[in-house]
C-alpha positions in Angstrom: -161.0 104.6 19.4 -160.4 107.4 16.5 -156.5 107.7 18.1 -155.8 104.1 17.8 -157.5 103.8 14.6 -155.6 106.7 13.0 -152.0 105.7 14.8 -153.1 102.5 13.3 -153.5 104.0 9.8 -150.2 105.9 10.2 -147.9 103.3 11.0 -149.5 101.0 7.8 -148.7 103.7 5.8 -144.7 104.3 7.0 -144.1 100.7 7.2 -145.2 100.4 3.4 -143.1 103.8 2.1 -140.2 101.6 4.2 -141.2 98.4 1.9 -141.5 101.0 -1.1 -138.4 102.7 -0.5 -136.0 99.5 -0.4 -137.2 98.0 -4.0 -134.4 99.3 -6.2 -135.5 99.9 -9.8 -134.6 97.4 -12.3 -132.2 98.1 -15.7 -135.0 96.3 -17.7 -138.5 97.7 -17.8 -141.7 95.3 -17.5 -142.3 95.6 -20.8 -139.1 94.0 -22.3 -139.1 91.4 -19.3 -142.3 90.6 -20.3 -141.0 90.6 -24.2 -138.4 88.0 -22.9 -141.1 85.6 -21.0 -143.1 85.2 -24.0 -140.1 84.3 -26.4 -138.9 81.5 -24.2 -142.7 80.4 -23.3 -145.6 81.6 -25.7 -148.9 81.9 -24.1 -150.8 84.7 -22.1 -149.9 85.8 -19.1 -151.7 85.5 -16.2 -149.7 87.3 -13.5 -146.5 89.6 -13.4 -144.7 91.4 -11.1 -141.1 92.4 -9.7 -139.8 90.6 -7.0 -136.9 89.8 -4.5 -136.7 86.3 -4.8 -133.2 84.0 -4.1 -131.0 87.3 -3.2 -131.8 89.2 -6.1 -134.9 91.4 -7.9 -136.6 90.2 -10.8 -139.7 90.0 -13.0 -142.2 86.7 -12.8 -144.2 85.8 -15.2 -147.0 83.2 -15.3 -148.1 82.2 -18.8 -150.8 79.9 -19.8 -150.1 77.5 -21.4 -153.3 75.0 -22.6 -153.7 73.0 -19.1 -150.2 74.4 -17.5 -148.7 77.5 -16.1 -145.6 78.0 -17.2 -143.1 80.1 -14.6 -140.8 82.4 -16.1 -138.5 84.7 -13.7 -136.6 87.6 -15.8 -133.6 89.1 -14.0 -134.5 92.7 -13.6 -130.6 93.7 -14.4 -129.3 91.7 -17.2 -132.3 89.8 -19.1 -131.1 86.9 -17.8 -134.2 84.4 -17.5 -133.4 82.6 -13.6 -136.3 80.6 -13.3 -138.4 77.9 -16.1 -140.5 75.6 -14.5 -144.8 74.5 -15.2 -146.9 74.1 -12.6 -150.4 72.6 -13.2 -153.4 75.0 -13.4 -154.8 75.8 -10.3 -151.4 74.9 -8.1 -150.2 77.4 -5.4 -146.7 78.6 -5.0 
């Protein structure tokens, strides 16, 4: 039972160095991604992180907004901002 558990725990931790490994690192840091979000939609955010979304990395933001979530993506090269749409609160992607 210890083997399997451990081969187990082994092969978790390669197959997430492989995930790790094949997220290249953006031009634009969080921080000025984030900087970028908050100009085109004021609010706070609620979640961010860096993503491979539509062929190509970049930063999403959700910001609250009063009753609304607004969705900013950030492309993690050029500043570019790919994605501005609301959601309601409590919707799922």
């Amino acid at each position: 039972m210890i083997r399997k558990t451990l081969i187990a725990a082994a092969t978790a931790a390669l197959a997430t160095v492989s995930v790790n490994a094949a997220m290249p690192t953006a031009k634009l840091g969080m921080a000025k991604a984030r900087a970028i979000a908050l100009k085109a939609a004021p609010g706070r955010v609620q979640k961010a992180e860096y993503e491979k979304e539509g062929g190509g990395w970049r930063y999403s933001f959700d910001i609250r907004q009063g009753n609304r979530i607004h969705e900013i993506g950030v492309d993690g090269h050029t500043g570019k901002i790919v994605e501005d749409k609301f959601e309601a609160l409590g919707d799922k992607d």
